[in-house]
C-alpha positions as CSV (number, residue, x, y, z in Angstrom):
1,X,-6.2,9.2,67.3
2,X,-3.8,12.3,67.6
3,X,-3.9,15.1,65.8
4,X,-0.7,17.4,64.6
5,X,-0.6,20.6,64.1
6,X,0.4,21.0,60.6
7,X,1.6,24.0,57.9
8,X,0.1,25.0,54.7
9,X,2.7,26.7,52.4
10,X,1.6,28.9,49.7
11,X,4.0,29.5,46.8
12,X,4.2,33.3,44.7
13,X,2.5,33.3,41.3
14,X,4.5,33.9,38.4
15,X,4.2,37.0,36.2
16,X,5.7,38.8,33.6
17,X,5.7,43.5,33.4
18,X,6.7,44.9,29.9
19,X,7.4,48.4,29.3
20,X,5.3,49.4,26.8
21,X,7.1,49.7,23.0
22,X,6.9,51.7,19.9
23,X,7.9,52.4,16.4
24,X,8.1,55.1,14.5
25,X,9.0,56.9,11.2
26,X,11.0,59.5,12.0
27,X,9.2,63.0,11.7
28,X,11.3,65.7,13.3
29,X,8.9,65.8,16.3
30,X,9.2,63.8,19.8
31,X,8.0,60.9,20.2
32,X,7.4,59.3,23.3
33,X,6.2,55.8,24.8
34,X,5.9,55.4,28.5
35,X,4.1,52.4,31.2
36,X,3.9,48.8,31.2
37,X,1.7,45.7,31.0
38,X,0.9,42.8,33.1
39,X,0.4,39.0,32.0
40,X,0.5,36.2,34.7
41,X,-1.9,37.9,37.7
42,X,-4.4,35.1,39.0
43,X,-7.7,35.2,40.2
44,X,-8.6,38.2,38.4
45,X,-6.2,40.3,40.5
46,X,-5.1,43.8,38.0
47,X,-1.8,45.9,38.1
48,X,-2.9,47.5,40.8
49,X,-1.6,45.1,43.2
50,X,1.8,45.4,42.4
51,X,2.6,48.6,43.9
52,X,6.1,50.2,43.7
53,X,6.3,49.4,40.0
54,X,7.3,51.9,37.5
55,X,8.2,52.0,33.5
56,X,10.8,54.9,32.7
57,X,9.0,55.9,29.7
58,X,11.2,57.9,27.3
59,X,11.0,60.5,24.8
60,X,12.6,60.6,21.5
61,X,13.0,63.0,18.2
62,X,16.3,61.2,16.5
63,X,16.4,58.2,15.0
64,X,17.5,55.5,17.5
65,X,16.0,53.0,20.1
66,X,15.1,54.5,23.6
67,X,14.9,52.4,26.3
68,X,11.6,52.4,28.5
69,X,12.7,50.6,31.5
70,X,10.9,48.3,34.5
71,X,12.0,49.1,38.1
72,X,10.2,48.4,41.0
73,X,9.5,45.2,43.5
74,X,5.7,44.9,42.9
75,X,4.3,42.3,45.4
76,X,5.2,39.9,48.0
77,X,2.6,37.0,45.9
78,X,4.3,37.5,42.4
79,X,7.5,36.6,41.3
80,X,8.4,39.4,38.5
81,X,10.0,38.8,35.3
82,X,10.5,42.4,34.1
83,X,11.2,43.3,30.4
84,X,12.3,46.6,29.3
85,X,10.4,48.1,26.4
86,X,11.6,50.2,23.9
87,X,10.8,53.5,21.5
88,X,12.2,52.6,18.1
89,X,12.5,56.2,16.1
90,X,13.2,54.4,12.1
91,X,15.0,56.6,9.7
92,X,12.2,57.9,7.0
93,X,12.6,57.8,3.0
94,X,12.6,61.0,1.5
């Protein structure tokens, strides 16, 4: 019998960060919507492990839509799928 030494190769995970949203009436105040959430970590691994990760977050008063945007590289185990979120300021009735 001979034995070779052999390789084991472990894949990244896939997972998905999404800057947080909102919408709101308009008011005449400033709004504002800021971090991000996490789907796809495995074996009970938490955001916490993808360091270097950042959401914009973003402040509005006008009506509009306000970008809250995803930078960052996270971890060497994931592959990232980043979605920007948004603050969505709606034009109220008066």
């Amino acid at each position: 019998i001979t034995y070779t030494n052999g390789g084991i190769s472990i894949g990244k995970a896939n997972a998905t960060v999404t800057g947080n949203s909102a919408s709101v009436t308009y008011s005449g105040l400033a709004q504002s919507v800021a971090g991000f959430t996490v789907t796809g970590l495995v074996n009970g691994e938490t955001a916490e492990v993808l360091t270097g990760l950042s959401a914009s977050g973003v402040t509005g008063t006008n009506a509009g839509t306000y970008a809250n945007t995803v930078t960052g590289t996270g971890s060497s185990n994931y592959n990232l799928t980043r979605v920007d979120g948004a603050l969505v300021v709606w034009i109220g009735q008066w």
